[in-house]
C-alpha distance (Angstrom), angle and dihedral (degrees) to the residues before:
residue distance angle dihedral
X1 . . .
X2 3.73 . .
X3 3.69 114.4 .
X4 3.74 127.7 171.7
X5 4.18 131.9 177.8
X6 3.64 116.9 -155.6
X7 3.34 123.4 -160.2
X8 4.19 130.4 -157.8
X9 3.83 108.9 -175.1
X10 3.58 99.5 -160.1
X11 3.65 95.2 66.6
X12 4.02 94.8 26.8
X13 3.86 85.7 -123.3
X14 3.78 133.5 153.8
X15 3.52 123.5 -165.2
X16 4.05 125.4 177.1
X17 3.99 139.3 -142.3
X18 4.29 113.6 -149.0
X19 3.79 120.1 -168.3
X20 3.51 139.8 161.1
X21 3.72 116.2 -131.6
X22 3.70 94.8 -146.7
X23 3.65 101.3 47.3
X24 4.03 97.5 28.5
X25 4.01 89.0 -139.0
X26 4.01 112.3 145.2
X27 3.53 128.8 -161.8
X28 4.08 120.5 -165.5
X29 3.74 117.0 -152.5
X30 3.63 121.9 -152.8
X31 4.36 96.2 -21.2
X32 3.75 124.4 -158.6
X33 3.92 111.1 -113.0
X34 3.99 91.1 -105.9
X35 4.27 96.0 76.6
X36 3.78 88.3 176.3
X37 4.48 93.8 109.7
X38 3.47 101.8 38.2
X39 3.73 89.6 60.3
X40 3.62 89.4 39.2
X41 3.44 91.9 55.5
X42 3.95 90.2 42.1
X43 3.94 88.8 55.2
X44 3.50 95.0 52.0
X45 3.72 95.5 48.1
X46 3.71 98.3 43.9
X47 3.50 90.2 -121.8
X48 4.53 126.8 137.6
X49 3.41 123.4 -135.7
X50 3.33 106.1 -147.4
X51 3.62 106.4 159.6
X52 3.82 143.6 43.0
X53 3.57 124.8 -152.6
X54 4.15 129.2 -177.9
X55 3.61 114.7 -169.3
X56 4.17 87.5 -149.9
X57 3.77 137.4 -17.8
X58 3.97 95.6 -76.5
X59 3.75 112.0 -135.3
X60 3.75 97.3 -166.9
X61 3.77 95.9 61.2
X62 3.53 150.3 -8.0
X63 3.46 119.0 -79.0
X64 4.11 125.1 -145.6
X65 3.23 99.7 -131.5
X66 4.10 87.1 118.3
X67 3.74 90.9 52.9
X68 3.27 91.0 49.6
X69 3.58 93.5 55.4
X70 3.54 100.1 41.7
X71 3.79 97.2 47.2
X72 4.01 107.0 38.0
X73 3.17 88.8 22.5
X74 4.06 86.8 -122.5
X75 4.35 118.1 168.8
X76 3.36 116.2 -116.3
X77 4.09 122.9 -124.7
X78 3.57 128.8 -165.1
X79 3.74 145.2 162.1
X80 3.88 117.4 -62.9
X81 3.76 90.3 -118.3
X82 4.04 98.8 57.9
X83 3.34 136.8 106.9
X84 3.64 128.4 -154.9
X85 3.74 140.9 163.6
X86 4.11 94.8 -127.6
X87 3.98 124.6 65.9
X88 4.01 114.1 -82.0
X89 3.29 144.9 -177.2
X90 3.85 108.6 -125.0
X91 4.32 117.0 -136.8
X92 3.49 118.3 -159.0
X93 3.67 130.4 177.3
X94 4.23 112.1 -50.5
X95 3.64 89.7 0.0
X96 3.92 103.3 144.2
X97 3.99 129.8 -156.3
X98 3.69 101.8 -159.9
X99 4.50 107.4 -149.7
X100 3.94 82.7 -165.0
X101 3.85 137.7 -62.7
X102 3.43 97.5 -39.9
X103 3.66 113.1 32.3
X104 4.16 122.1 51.9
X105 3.94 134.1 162.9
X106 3.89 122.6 -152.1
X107 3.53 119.6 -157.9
X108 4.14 119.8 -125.2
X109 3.03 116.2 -171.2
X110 3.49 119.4 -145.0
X111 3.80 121.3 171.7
X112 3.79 114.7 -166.1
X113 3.92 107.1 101.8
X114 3.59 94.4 40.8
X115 3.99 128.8 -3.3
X116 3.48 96.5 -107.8
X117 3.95 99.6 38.5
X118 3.90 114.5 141.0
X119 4.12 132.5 -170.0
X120 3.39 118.4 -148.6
X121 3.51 125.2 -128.3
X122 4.12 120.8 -152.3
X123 3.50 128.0 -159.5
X124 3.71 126.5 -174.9
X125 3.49 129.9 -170.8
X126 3.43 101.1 -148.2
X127 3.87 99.4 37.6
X128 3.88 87.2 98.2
X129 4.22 100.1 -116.6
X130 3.39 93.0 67.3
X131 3.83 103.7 56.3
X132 3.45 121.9 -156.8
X133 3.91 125.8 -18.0
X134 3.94 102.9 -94.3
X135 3.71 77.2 57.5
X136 3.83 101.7 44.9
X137 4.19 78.6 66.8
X138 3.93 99.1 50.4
X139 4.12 128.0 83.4
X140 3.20 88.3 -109.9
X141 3.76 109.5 67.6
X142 3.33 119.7 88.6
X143 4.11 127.9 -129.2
X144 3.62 134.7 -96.8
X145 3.56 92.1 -154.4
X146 3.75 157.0 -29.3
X147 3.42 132.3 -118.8
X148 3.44 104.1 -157.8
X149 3.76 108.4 -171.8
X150 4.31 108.3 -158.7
X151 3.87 88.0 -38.3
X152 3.54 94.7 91.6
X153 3.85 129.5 13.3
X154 3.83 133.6 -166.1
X155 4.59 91.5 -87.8
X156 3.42 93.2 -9.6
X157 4.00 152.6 51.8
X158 3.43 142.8 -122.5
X159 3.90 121.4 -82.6
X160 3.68 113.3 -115.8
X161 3.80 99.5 -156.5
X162 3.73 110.2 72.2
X163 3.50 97.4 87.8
X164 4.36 90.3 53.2
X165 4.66 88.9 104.1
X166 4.33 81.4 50.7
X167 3.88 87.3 62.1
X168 4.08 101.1 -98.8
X169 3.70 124.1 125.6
X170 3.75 113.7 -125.5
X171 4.04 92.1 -145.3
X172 3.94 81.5 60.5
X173 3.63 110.9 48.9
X174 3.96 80.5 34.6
X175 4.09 84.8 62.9
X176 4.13 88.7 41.1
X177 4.32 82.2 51.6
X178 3.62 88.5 59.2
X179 3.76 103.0 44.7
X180 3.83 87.5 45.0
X181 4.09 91.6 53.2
X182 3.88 97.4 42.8
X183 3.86 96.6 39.6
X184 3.23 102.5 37.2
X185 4.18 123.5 12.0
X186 3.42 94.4 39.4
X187 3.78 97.5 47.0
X188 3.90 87.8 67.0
X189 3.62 115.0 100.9
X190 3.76 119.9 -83.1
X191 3.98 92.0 -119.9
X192 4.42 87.0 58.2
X193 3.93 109.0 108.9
X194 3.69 129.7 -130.1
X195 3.33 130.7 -128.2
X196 3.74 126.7 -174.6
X197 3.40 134.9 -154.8
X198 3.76 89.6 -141.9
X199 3.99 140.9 16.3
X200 4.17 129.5 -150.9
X201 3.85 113.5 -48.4
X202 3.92 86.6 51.3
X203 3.73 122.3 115.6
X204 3.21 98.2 -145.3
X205 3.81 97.4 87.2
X206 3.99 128.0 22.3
X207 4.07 95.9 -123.0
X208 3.53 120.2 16.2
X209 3.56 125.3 174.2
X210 3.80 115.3 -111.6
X211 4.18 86.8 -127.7
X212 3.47 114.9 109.7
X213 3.90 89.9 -148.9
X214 4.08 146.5 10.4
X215 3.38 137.8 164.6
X216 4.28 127.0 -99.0
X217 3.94 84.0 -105.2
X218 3.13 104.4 59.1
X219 3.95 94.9 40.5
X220 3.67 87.5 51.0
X221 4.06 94.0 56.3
X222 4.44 101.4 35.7
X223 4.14 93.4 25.3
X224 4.09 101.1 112.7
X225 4.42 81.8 -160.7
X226 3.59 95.6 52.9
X227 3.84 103.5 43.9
X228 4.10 108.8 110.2
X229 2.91 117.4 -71.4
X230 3.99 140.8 132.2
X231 3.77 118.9 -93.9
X232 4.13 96.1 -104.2
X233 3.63 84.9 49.0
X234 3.60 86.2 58.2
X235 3.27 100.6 44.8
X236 3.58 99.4 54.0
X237 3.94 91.2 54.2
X238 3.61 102.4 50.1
X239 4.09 89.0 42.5
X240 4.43 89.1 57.6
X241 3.25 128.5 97.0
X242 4.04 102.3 -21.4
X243 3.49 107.2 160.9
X244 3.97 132.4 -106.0
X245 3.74 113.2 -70.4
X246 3.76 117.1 -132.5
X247 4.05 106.7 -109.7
X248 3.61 91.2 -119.3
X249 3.53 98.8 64.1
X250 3.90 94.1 83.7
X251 3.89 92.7 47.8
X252 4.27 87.9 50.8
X253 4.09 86.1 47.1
X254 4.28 88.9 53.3
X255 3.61 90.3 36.8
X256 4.09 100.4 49.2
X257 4.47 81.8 60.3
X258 3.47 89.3 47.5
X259 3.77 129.7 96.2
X260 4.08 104.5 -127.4
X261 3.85 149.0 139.1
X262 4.09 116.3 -43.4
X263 4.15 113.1 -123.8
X264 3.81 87.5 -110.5
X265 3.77 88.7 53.2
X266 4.07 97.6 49.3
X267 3.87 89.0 44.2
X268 3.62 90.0 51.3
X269 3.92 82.9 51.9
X270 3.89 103.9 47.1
X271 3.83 111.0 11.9
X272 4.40 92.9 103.1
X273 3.30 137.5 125.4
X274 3.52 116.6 -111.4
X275 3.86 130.0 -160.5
X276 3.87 121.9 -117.3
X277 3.84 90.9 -109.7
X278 3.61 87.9 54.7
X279 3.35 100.2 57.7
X280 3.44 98.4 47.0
X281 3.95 88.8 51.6
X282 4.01 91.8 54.1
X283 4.11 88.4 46.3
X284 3.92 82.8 56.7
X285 3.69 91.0 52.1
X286 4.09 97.0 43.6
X287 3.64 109.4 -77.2
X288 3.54 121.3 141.4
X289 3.38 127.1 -134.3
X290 3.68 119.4 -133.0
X291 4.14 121.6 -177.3
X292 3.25 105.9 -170.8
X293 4.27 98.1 -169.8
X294 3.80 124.2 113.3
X295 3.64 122.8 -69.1
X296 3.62 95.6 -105.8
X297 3.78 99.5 53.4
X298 3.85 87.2 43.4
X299 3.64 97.2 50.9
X300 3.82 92.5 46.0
X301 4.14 93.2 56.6
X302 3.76 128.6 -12.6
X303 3.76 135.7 156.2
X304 3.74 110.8 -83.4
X305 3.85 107.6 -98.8
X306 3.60 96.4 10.9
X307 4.45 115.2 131.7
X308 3.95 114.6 -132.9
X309 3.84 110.9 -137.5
X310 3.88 101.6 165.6
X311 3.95 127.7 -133.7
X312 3.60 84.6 -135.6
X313 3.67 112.7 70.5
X314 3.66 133.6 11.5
X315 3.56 94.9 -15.8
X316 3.71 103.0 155.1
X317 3.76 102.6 38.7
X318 3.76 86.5 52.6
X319 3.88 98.9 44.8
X320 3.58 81.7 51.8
X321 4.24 94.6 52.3
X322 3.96 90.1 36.6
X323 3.88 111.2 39.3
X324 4.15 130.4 69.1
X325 3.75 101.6 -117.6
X326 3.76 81.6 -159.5
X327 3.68 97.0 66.7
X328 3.63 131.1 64.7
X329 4.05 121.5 -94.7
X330 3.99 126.0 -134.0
X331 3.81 111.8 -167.5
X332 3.93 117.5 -144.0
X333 4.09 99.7 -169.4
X334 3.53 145.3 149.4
X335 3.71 110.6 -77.6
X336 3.95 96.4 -90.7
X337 3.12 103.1 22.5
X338 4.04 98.2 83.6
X339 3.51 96.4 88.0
X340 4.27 89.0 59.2
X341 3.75 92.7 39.6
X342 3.75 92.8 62.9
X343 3.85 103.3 32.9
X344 3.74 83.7 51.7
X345 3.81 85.6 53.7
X346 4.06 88.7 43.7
X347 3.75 87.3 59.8
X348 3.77 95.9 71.9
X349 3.72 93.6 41.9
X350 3.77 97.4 -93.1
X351 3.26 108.4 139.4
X352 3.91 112.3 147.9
X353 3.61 94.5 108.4
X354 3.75 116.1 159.0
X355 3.91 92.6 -177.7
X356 3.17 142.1 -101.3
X357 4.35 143.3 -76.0
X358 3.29 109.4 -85.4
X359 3.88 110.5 -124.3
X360 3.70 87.0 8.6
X361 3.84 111.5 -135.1
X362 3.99 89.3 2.4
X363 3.80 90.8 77.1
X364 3.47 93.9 64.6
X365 3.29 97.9 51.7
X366 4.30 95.2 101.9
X367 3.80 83.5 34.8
X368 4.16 96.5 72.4
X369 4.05 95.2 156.4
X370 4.03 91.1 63.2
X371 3.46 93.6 60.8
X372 3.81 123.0 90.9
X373 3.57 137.7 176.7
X374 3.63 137.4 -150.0
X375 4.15 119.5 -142.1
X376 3.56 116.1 -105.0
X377 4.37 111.3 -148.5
X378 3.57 127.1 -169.9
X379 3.65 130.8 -148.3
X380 3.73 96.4 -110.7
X381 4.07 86.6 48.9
X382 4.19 91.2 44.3
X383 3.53 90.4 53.2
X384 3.86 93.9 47.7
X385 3.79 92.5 54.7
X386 3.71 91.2 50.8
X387 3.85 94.4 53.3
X388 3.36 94.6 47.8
X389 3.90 98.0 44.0
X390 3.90 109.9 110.5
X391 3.06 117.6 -151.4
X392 3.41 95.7 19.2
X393 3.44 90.0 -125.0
X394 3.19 84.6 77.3
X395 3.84 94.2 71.1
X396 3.55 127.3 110.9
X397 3.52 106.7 -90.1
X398 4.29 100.0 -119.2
X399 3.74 108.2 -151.9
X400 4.11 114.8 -162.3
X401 3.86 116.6 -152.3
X402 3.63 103.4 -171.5
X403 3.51 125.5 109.2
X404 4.47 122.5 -73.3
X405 3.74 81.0 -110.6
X406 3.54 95.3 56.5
X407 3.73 98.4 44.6
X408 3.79 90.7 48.0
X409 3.58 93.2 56.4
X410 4.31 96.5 45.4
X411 3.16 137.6 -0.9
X412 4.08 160.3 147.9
X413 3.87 111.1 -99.5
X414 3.14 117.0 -108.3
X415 3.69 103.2 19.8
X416 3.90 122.6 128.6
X417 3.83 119.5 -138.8
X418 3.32 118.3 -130.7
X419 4.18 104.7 163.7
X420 3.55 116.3 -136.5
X421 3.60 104.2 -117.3
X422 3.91 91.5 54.2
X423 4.05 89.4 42.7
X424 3.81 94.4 108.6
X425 3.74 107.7 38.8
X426 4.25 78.6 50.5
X427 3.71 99.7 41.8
X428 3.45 85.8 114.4
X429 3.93 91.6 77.7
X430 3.66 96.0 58.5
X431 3.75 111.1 89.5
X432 3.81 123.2 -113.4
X433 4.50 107.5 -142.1
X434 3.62 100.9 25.4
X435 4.14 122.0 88.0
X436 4.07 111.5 -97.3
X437 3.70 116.1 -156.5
X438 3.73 112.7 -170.5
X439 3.96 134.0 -155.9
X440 3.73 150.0 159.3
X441 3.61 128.7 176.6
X442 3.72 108.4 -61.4
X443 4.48 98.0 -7.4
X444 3.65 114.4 -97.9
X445 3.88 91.5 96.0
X446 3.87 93.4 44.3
X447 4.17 91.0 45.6
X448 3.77 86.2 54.3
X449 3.83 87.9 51.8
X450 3.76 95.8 43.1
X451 3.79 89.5 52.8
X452 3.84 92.4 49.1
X453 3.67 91.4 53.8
X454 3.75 96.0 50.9
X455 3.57 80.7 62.8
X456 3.66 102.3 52.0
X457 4.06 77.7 47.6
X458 3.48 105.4 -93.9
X459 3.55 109.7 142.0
X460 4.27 106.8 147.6
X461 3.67 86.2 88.5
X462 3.80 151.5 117.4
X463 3.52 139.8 -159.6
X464 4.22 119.1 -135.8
X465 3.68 110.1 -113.6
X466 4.10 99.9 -130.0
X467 3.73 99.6 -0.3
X468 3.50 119.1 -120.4
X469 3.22 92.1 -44.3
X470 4.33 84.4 74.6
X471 3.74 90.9 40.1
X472 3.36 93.5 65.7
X473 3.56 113.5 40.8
X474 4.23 85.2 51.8
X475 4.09 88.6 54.6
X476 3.88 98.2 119.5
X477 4.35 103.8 -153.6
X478 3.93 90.1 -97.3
X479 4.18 86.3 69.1
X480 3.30 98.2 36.5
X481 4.07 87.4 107.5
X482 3.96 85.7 68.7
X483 3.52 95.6 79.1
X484 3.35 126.7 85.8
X485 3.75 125.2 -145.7
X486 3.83 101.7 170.1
């Protein structure tokens, strides 16, 4: 057997490659929209992928199943309960796709996370549990691996409740998660492997392990979610506290069963240059204005009106929270760094790109009144405007983005949350005539923020050098009563 995990930061996401050596047939489970290395990979090893297989219609991007298709001409396999615009092959419980005589998946399926969710089993011949290949077809052999889609994370499970705007009840599918862990995942030996779909820094669960694999024994003895416990039990604990779910996610859960526009296509479409003048013409007619540098180079000159979403931390997730997937996209980059900017962007299904500036920050260089800046504090500097404040009314008013949770657990006294992802339908709460320093934890949240407000027409503000993160380690013991730890 050939097996393969791929990994894509941004979006905390594993995918896999399965072949058989002696047949050269590959199967890709649950692909990242960009196809290009799995049939890289496939060229260089000799091997065919001939099939496609998504464990569920991911919400938090958008699969390449189409790609896929259209380019290897691979046939597409999903869970007996979807429904999708293109031509499938429908997998319901035991149903087997043999990759040759010694490698062969078996579809479970295992509703919880969505109603048509599968896991994946994986037998292999040669793997030493399954014995020979006759056997790797009968009940009795045992599994390599699973592939467990969202069903089952690395210390955690999947969250039943992203599919409540499509019509299902969370308290439902949370009841179908349960049935489909206890009578079916965790009646697979303890030696079987996991594989996710996604690791920690996904939203897809509420605490996923940072492991990009583990075995059904050891998830069934330090899993909180698969403890005993009765099914109500279970229901209520997987339903609390999960966090906010980006507002894309339901458009990239329609749009993975849809029939629609290949990567290469879209880029073909949107990735071109576009003149200074143009820009500025398609800002006047609704487009929005994305730079997607580092804080620091955005806050030290950007085009007026333009939002920073940096390449360099959760760009996606937070393009997909921030921007209006209804409105056209201009993208103000580093020359070179276009091409990533949008197929990042094409991964979560947002593809109304008009292009991007032409030279990036180089155009504007005979253009001097278009370019803004945002104020940079530091800790040391913070503090000093606090202690000299009088009243203290008179103090800047310091806005935190991070999430409740983080606030709860640290924070500056006397700052008022206001998380990033619910900063504009709550911009009413921030104060218009009083200075408005912003932060998060280290500042790529908080320069996102700050560049929001300038929009809504904040501009008395500053952005905190380093977050919190900086705040605290320069708190000399005299100011050690700032912080917060409630």
């Amino acid at each position: 057997m050939i097996f393969k995990q791929y990994y894509l930061g941004c979006l905390a996401h594993a995918s896999y490659l399965i072949a058989d050596e002696s047949s050269r047939v590959a199967a890709v489970v649950d692909p990242q929209r960009d196809v290009e290395q799995y049939i890289e990979d496939a060229g260089k090893q000799g091997i065919e992928i001939r099939h496609v297989l998504l464990t569920h219609q991911h919400a938090d991007f958008i699969a390449g199943h189409v790609e896929l298709r259209d380019r290897v001409g691979a046939a597409i396999h999903l869970g007996a309960r979807a429904e999708a615009e293109y031509r499938f092959t429908p997998m319901k419980d035991g149903d087997r796709l043999r990759l040759g005589d010694e490698v062969t998946l078996q579809v479970l399926e295992t509703p919880g996370h969505t109603p048509e969710s599968i896991s994946i089993l994986v037998f292999d011949a040669k793997a030493g549990q399954a014995g020979d290949a006759d056997r790797a077809d009968s009940e009795s052999s045992q599994p390599w691996a699973v592939l467990t889609g969202d069903t089952l994370f690395v210390g955690d499970v999947g969250r039943p409740d992203l599919r409540a705007s499509l019509g299902w009840a969370a308290q439902d599918l949370a009841g179908m998660l349960y049935d489909s862990l206890h009578g079916k995942l965790l009646a697979l030996p303890d030696a079987t492997r996991v594989y996710p779909a996604h690791v920690a820094g996904s939203l897809c669960g509420r605490a996923l392990g940072s492991e990009n694999s583990s075995t059904i024994g050891v998830q069934r003895r330090l899993n909180y979610a698969l403890q005993p416990m009765g099914k109500d039990e279970f229901v209520r604990l997987v339903m609390a506290d999960q966090p906010d779910a980006p507002p894309y996610f339901t458009y990239d859960a329609v749009l993975n069963a849809k029939e629609r526009l290949t990567l290469d296509k879209t880029l073909e479409q949107s990735l071109k240059p576009l003149a200074l003048q143009a820009v500025l013409r398609l800002e006047n007619e609704g487009a929005q204005l994305l730079d997607v540098r580092d804080a620091a180079y955005f806050e030290a000159g950007h085009l007026v009106g333009s939002l920073n979403i940096g390449l360099g931390g959760q760009y996606a997730t937070w393009a997909g929270t921030v921007l209006d997937r209804g409105q056209p996209i201009v993208v103000i980059a580093e020359p070179g760094r276009e091409y990533e900017a949008e197929m990042r962007l094409g991964r979560i299904g947002f593809d109304r790109v008009a292009g991007y500036l032409e030279g990036g920050m180089q155009a504007l260089a005979a253009r001097p009144e278009l370019v803004a800046r945002t104020e940079r504090v530091s800790p040391e500097e913070l503090a000093e405007e606090f202690a000299q404040a009088s009243p203290p009314s008179g103090s800047p008013f310091l806005l935190d983005v991070r999430s409740p949770r983080e606030w709860s657990q640290t924070r500056i006294e006397g700052s008022v949350n206001i998380p990033l992802n619910h900063l504009q339908e709550r911009i009413s709460e921030v104060p218009r005539g009083r200075r408005i320093v912003v932060h998060c934890a280290s500042g790529y949240r908080s320069s996102i923020a700050a560049s929001l407000l300038k929009r809504h027409g904040f501009h008395e503000l500053a952005d905190l050098a380093g977050g919190i993160n900086a705040w605290l380690a320069a708190q000399p013991a005299q100011r050690a009563g700032s912080v917060g730890g409630r």
